[in-house]
DSSP file (Angstrom, degrees, kcal/mol; ACC not computed):
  #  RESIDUE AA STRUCTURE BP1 BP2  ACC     N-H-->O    O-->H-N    N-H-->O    O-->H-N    TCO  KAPPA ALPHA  PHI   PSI    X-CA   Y-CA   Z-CA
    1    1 A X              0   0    0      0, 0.0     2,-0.2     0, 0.0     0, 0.0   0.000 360.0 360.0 360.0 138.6  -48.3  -35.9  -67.3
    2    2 A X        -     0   0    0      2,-0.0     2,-0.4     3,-0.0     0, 0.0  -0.661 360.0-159.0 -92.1 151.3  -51.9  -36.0  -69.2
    3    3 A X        +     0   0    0     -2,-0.2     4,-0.1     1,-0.1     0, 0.0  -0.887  16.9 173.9-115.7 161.1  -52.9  -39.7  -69.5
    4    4 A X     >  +     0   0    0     -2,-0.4     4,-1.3     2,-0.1     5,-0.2   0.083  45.0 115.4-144.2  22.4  -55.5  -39.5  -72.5
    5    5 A X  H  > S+     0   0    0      2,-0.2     4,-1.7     1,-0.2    -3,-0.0   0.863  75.3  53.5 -84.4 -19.7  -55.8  -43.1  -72.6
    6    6 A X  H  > S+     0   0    0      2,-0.2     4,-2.2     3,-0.1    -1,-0.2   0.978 106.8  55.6 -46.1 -60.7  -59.7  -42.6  -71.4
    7    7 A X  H  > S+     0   0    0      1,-0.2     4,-1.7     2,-0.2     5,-0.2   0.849 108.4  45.4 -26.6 -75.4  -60.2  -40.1  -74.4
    8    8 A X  H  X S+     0   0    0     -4,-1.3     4,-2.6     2,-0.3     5,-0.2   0.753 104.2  59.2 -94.7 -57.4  -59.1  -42.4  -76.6
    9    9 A X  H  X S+     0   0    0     -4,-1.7     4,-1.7     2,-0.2    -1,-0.3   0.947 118.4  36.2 -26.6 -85.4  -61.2  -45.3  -75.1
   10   10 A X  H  X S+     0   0    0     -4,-2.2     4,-2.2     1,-0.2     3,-0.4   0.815 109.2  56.7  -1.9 -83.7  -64.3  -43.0  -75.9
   11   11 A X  H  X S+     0   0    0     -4,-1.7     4,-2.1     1,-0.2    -2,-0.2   0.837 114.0  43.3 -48.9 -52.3  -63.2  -41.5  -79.1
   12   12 A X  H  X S+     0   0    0     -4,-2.6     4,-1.8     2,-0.3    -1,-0.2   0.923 117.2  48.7 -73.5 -41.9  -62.8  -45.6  -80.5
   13   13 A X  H  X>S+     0   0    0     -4,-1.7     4,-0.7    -3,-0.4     5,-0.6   0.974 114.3  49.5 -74.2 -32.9  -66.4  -46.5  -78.8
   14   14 A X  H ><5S+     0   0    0     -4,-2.2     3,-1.7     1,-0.3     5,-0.4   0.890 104.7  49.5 -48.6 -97.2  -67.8  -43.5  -80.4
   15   15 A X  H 3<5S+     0   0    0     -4,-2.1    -1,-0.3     1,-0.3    -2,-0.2   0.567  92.8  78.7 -35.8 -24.2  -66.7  -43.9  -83.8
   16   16 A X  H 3<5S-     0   0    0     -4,-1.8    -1,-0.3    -3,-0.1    -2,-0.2   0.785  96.1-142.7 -43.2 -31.4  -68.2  -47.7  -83.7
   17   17 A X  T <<5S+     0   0    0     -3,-1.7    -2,-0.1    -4,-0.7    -3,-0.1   0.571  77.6 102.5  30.5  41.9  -71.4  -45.7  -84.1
   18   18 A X  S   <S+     0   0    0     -5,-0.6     2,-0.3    -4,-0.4    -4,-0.1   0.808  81.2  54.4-100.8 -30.7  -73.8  -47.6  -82.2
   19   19 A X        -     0   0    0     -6,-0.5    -2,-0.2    -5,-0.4    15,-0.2  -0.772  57.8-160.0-105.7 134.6  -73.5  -44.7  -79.1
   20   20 A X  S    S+     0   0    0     13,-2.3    40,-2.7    -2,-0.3     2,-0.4   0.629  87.1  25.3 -50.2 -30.6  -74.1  -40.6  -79.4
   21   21 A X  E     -AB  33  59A   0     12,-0.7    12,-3.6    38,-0.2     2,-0.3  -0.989  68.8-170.1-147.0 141.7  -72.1  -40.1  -76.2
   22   22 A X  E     -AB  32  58A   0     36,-4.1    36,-1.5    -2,-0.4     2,-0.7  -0.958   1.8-169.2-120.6 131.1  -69.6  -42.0  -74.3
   23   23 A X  E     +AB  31  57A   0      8,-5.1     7,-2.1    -2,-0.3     8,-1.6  -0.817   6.9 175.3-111.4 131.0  -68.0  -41.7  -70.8
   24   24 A X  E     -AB  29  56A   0     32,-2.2    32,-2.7    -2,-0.7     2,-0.3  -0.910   6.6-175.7-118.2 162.3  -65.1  -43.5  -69.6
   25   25 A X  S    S-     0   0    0      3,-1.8     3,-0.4    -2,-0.4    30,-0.1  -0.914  77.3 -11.4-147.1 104.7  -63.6  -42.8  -66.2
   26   26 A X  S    S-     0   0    0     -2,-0.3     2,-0.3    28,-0.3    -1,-0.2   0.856 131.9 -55.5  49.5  78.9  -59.7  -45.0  -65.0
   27   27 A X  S    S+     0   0    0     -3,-0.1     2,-0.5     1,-0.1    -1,-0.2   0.316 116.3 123.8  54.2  12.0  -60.5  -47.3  -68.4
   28   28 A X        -     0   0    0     -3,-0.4    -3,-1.8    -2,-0.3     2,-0.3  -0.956  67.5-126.5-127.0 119.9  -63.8  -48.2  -67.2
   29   29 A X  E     +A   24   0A   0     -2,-0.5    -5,-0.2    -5,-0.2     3,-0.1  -0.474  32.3 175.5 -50.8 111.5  -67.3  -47.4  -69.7
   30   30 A X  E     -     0   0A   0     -7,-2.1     2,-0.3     1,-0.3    -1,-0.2   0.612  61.7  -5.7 -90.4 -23.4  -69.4  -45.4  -67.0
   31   31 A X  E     -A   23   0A   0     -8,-1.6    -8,-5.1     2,-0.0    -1,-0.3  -0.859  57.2-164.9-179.9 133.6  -72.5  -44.4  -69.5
   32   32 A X  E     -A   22   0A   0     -2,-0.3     2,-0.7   -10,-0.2   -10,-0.2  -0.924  15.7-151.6-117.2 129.8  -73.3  -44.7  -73.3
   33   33 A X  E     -A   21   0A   0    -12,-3.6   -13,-2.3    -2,-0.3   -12,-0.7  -0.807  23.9-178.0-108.9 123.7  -75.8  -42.9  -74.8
   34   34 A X        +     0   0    0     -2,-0.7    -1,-0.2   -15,-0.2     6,-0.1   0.902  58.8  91.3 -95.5 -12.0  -78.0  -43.6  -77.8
   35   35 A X        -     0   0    0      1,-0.1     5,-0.2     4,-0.1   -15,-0.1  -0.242  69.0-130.3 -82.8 155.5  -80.2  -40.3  -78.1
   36   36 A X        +     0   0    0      3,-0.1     2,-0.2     4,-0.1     3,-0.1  -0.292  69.0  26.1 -92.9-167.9  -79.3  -37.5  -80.0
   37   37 A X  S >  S-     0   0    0      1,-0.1     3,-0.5     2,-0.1     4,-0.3  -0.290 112.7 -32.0  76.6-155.5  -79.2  -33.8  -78.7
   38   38 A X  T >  S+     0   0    0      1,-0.2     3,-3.3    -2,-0.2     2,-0.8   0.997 111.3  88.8 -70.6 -70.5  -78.8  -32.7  -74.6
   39   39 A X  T 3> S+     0   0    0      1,-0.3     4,-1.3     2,-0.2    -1,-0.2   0.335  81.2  42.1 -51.0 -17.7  -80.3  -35.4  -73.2
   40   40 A X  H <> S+     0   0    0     -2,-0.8     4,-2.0    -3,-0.5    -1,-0.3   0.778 116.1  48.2-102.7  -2.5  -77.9  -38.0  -72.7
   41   41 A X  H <> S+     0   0    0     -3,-3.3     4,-1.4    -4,-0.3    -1,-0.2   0.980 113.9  47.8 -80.7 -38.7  -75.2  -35.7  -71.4
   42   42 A X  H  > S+     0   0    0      1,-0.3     4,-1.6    -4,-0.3     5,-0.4   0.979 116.0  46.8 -96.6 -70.7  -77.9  -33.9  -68.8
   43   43 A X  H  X S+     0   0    0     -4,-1.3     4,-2.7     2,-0.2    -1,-0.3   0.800 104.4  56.5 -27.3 -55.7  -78.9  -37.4  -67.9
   44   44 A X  H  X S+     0   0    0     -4,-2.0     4,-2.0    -5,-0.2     5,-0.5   0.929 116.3  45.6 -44.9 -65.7  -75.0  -38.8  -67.5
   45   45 A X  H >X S+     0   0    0     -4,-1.4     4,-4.8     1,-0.3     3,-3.0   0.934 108.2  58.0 -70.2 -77.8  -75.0  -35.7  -64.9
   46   46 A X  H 3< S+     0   0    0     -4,-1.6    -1,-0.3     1,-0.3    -2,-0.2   0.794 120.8  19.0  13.3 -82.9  -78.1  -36.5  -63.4
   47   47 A X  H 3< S+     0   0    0     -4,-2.7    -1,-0.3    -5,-0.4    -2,-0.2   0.696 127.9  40.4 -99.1  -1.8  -77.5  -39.4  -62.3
   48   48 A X  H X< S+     0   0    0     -3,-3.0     3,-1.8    -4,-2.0    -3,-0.2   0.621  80.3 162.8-117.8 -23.2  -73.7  -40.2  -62.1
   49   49 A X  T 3<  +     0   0    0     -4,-4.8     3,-0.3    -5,-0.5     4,-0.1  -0.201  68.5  10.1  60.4-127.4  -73.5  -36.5  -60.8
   50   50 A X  T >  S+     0   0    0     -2,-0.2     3,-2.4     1,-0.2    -1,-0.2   0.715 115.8  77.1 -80.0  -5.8  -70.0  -36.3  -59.0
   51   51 A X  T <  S+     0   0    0     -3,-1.8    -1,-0.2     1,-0.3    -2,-0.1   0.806  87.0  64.2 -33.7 -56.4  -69.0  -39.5  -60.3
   52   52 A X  T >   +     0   0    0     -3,-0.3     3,-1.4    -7,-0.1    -1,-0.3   0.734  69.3 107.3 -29.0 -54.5  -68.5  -37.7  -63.4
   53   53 A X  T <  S+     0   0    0     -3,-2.4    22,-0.2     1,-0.3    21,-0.2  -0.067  84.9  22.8 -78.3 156.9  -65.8  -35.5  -62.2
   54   54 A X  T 3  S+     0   0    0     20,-2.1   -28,-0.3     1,-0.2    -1,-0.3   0.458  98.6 126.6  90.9 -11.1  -62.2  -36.8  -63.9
   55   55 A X    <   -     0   0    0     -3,-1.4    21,-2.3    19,-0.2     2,-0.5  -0.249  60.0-114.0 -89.3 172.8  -63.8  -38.6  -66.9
   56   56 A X  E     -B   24   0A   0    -32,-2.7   -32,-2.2    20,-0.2     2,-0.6  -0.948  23.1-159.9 -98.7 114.9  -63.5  -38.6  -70.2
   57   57 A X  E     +Bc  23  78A   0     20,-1.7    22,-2.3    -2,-0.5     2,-0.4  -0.884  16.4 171.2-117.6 115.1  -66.1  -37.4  -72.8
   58   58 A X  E     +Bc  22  79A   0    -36,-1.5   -36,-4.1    -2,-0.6     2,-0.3  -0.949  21.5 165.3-129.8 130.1  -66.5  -38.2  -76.5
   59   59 A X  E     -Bc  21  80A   0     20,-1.5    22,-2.3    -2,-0.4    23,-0.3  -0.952  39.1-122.8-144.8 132.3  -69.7  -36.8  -77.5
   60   60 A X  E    S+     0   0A   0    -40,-2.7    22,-2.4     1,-0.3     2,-0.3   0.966  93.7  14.2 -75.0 -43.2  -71.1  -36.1  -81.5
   61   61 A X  E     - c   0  82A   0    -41,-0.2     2,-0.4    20,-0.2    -1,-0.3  -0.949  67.9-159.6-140.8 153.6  -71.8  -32.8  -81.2
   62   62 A X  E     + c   0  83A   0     20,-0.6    22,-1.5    -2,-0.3    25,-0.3  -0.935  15.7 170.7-100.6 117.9  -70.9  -30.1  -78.6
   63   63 A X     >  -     0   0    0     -2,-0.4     4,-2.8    20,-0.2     3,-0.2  -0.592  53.4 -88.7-103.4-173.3  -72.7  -27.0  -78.1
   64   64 A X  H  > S+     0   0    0      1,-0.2     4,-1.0    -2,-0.2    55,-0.1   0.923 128.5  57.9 -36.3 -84.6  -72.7  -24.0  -75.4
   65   65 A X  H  > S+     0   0    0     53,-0.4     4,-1.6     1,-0.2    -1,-0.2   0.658 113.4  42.7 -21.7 -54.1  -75.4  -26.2  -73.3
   66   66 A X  H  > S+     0   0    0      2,-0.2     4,-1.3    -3,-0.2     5,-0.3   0.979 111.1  51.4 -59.3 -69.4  -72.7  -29.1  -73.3
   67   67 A X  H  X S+     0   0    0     -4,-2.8     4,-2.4     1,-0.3    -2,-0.2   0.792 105.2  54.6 -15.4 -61.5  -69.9  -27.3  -72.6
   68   68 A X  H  X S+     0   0    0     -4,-1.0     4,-2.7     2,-0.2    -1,-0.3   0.863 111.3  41.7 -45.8 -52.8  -71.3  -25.8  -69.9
   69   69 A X  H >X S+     0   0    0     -4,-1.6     3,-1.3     1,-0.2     4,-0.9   0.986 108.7  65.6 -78.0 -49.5  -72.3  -29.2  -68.1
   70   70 A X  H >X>S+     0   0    0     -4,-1.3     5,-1.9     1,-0.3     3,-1.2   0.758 107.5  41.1  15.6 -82.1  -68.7  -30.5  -69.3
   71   71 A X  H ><5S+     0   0    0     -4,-2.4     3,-0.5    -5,-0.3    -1,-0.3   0.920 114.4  52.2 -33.1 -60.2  -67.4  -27.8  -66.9
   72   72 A X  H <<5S+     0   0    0     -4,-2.7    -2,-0.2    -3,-1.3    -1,-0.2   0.708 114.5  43.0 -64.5 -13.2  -70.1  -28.6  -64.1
   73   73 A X  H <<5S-     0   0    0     -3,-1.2    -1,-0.2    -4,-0.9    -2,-0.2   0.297 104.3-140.8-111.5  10.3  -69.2  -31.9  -64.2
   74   74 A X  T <<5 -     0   0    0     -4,-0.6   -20,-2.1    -3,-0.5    -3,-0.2   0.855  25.2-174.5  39.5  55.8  -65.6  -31.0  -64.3
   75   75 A X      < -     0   0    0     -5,-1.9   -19,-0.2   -21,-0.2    -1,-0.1  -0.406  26.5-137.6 -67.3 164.3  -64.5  -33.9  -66.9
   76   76 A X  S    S+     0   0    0    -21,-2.3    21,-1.2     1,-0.1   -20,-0.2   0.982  85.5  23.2 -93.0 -62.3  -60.5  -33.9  -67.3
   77   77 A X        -     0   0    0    -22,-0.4   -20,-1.7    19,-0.2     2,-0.3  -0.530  67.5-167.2-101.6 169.5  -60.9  -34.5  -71.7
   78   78 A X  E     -c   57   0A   0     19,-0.2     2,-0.3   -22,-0.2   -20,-0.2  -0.956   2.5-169.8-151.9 121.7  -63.5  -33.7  -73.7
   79   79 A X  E     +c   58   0A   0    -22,-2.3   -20,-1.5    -2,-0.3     2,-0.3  -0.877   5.2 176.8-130.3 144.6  -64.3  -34.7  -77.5
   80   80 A X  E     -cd  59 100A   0     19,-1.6    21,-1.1    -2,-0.3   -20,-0.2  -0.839  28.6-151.2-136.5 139.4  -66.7  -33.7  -80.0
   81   81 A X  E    S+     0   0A   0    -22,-2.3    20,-1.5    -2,-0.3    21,-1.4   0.996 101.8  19.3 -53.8 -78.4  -67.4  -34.6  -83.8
   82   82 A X  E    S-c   61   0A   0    -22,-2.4   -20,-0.6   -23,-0.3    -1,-0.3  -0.825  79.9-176.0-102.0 150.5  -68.9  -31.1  -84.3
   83   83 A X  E     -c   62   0A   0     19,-0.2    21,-4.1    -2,-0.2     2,-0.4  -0.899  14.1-131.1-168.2 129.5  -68.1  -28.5  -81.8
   84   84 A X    >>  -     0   0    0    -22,-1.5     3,-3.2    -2,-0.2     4,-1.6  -0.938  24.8-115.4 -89.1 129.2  -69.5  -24.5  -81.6
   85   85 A X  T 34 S+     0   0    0     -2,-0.4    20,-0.1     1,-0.3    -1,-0.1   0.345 108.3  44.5  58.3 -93.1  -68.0  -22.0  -81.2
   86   86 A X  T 3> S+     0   0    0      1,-0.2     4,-0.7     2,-0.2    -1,-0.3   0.362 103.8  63.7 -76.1 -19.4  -69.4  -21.0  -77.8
   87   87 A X  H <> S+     0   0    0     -3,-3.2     4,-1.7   -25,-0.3    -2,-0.3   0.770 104.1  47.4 -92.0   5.8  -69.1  -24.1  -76.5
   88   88 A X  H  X S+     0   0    0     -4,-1.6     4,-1.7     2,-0.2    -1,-0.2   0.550 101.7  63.0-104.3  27.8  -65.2  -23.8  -76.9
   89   89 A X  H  > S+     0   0    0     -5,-0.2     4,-2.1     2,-0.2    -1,-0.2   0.813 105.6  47.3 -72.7 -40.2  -65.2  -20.6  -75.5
   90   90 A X  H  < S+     0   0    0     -4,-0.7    -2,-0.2     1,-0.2    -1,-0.1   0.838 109.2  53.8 -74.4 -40.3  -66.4  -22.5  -72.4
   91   91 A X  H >< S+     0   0    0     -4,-1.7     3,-2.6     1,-0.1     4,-0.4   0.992 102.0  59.8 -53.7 -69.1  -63.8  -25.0  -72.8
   92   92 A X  H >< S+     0   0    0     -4,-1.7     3,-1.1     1,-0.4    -2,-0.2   0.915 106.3  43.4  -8.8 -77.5  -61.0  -22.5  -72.8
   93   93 A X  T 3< S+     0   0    0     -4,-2.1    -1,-0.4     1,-0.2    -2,-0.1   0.052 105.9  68.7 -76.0  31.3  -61.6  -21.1  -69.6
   94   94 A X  T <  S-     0   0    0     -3,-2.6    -1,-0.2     2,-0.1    -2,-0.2   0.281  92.0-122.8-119.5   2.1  -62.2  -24.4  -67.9
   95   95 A X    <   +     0   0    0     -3,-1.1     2,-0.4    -4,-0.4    -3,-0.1   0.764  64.6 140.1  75.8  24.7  -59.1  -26.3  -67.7
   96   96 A X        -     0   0    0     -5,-0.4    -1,-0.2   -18,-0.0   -19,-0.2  -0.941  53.2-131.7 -77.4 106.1  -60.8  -29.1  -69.5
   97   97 A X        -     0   0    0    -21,-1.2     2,-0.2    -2,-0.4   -19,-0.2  -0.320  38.3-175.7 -62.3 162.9  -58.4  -30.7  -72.1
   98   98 A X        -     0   0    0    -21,-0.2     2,-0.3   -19,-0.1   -19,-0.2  -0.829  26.6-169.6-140.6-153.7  -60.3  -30.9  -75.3
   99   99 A X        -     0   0    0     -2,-0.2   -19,-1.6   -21,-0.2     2,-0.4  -0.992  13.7-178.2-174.1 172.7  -60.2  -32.3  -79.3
  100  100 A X  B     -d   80   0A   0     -2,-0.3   -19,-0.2   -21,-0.2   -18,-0.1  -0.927  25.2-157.0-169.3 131.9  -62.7  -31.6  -82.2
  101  101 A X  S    S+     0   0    0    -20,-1.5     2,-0.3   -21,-1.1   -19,-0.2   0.794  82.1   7.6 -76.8 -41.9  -63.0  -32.6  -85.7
  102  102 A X        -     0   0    0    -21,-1.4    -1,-0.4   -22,-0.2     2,-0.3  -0.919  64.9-161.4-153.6 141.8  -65.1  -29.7  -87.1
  103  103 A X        +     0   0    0     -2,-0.3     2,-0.3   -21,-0.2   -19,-0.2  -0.999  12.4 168.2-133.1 143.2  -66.3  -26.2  -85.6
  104  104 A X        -     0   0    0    -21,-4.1     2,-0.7    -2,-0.3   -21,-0.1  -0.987  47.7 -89.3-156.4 155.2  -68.9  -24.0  -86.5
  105  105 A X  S    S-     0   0    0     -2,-0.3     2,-0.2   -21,-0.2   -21,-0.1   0.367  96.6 -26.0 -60.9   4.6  -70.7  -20.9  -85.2
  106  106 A X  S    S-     0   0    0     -2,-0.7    -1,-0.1   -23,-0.2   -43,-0.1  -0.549  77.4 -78.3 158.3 150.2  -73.6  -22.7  -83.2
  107  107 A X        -     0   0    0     -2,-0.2     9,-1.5    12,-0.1     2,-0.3  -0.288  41.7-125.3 -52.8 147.4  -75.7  -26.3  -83.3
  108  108 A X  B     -E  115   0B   0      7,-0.3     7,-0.2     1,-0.1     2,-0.1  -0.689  23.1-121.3-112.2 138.5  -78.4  -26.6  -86.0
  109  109 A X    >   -     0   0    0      5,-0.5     3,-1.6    -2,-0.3     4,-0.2  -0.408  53.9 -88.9 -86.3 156.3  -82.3  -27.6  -84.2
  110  110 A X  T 3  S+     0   0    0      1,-0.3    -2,-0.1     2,-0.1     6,-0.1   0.780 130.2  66.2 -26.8 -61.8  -83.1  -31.0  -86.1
  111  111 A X  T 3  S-     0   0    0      1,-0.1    -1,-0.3     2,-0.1     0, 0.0   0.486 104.8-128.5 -67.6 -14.2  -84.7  -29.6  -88.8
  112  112 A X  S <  S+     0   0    0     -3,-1.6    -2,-0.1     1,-0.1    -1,-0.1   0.995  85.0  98.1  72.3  41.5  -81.3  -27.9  -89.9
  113  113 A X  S    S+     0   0    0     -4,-0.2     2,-0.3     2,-0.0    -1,-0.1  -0.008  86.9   0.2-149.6  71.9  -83.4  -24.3  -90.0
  114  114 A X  S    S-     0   0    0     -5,-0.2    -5,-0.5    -4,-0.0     2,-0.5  -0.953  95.6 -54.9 160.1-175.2  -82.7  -22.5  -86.8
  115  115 A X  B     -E  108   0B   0     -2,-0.3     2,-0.5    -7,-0.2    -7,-0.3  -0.734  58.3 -88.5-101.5 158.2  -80.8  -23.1  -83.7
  116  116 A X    >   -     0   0    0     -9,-1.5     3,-1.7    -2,-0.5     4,-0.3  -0.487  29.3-132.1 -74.9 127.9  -80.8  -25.6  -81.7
  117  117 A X  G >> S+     0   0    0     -2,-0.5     4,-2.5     1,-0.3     3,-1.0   0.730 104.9  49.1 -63.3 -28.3  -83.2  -25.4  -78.8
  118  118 A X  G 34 S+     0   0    0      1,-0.2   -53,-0.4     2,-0.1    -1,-0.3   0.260 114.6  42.1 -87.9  35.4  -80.7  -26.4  -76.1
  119  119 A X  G <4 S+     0   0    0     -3,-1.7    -1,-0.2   -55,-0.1    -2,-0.2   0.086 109.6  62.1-147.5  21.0  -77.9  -23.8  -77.2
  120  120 A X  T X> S+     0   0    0     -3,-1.0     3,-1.5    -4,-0.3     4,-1.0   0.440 114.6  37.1 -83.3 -76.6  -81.1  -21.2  -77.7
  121  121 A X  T 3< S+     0   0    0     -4,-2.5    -3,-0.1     1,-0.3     4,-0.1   0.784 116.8  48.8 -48.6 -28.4  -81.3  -21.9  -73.9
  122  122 A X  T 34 S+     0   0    0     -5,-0.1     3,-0.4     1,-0.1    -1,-0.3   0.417  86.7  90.6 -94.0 -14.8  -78.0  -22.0  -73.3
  123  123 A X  T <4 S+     0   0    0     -3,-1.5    -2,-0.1     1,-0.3    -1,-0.1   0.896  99.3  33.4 -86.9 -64.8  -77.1  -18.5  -75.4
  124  124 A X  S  < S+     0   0    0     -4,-1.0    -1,-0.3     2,-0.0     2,-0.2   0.645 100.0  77.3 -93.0   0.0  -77.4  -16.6  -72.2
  125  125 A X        +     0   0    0     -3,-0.4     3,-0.1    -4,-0.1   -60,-0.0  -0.529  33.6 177.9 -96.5 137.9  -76.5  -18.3  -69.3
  126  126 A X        +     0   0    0     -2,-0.2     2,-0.5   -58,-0.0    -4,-0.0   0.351  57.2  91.8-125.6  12.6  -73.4  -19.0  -67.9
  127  127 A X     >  -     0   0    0      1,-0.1     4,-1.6   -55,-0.0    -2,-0.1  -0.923  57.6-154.0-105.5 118.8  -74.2  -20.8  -64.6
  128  128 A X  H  > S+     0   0    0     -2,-0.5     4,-0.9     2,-0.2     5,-0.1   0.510  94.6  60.6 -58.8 -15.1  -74.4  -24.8  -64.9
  129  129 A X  H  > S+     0   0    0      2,-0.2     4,-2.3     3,-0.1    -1,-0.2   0.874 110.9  36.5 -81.8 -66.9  -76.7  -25.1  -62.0
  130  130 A X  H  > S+     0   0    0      1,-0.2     4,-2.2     2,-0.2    -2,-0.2   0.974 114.0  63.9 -64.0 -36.9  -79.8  -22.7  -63.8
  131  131 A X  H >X S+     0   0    0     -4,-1.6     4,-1.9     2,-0.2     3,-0.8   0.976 104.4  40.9 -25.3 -77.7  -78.6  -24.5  -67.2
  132  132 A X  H 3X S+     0   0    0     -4,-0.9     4,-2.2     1,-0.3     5,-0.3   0.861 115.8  53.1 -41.5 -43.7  -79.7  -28.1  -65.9
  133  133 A X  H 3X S+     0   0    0     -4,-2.3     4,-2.0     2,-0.2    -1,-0.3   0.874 115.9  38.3 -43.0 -52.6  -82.8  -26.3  -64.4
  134  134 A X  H XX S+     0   0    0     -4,-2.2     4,-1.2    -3,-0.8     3,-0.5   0.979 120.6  46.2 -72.9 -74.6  -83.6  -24.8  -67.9
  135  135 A X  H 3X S+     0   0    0     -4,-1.9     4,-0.9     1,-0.3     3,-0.3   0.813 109.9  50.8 -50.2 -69.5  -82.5  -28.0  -69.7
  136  136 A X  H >X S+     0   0    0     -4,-2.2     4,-2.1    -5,-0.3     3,-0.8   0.878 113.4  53.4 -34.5 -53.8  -84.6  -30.5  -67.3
  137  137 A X  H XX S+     0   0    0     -4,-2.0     4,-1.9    -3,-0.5     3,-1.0   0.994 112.4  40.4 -47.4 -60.0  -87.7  -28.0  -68.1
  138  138 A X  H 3X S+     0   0    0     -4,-1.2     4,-0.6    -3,-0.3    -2,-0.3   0.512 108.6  58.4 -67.4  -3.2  -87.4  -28.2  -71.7
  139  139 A X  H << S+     0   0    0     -4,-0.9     4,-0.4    -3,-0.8    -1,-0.2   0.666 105.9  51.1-108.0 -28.8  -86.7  -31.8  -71.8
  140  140 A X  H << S+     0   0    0     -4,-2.1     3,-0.3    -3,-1.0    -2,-0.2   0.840 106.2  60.6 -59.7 -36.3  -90.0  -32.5  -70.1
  141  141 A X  H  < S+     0   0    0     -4,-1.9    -2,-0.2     1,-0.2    -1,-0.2   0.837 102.7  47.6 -42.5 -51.0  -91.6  -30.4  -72.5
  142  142 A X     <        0   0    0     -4,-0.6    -1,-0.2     1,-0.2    -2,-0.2   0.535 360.0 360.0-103.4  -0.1  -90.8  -32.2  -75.0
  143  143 A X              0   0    0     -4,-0.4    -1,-0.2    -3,-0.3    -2,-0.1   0.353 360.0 360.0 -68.8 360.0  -91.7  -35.7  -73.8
C-alpha cells in the first residue's frame, strides 16, 4: 500500500508559497528551500545525502537535472508545478511515484530565452554522480 500522506504534506507547504522546494520524510519537514533553480535540491542532497532516500518531494519546477538527483537520492514521491519532458522520462524508469500540474519540452534559463543552464548540463548525462559534479561546478560559477 502507497502512503502518500508525505506528498501531500509537501504539496500543502509548497503551495503556501513561501518555499521553492519541500522535503518531508515519516510526516516530518527535513529541508525547505527558498532559491529558485537546482540549487536547493543539489544542496538537500548534499547535505542530507542518504537521509533523503524514502522522502517525499514537491518542488516548482522539475527538469532532467532534478529528476536525475530525484533518482540518486531515491525519493519514494515526487511533485512538480512544471515538469519536462526529460525529466519524466527519468521518472518513468525509476520507480519513483510521481504528480505534475503542467509539462512541457524542457525548463526555460531565467530570462525565458534559451534553456535552462542546469538541464543544458543535464541534456547529456545520465549518471547522477557526474551530474552533481557538473552541477556543484556550475553553481560555483555562478556565485
Amino acid at each position: 500500500m502507497r502512503n502518500f500522506r508525505d506528498l501531500e504534506l509537501a504539496k500543502e507547504r509548497l503551495a503556501q508559497g513561501k518555499y521553492k522546494i519541500v522535503i518531508v520524510k515519516d510526516s516530518k519537514f527535513i529541508y525547505t528551500g527558498k532559491e529558485r533553480g537546482i540549487k536547493p535540491l543539489y544542496t538537500a542532497l548534499i547535505e542530507l545525502g542518504e537521509g533523503l532516500k524514502g522522502a517525499s518531494l514537491a518542488d516548482k519546477v522539475i527538469g532532467k537535472a532534478a529528476a536525475l538527483f530525484c533518482k540518486m537520492a531515491g525519493f519514494k514521491t515526487v511533485y512538480a508545478d512544471l515538469i519536462s519532458d526529460t525529466a519524466l522520462e527519468v521518472l518513468k524508469g525509476s520507480g519513483i511515484e510521481y504528480e505534475y500540474q503542467e509539462i512541457c519540452p524542457y525548463i526555460l534559463n531565467r530570462s525565458k530565452d534559451g534553456m535552462c543552464p542546469a538541464e543544458k548540463i543535464a541534456s547529456d548525462l545520465d549518471d547522477g554522480e557526474v551530474l552533481l559534479r557538473e552541477i556543484g561546478k556550475f553553481l560555483e560559477s555562478v556565485e
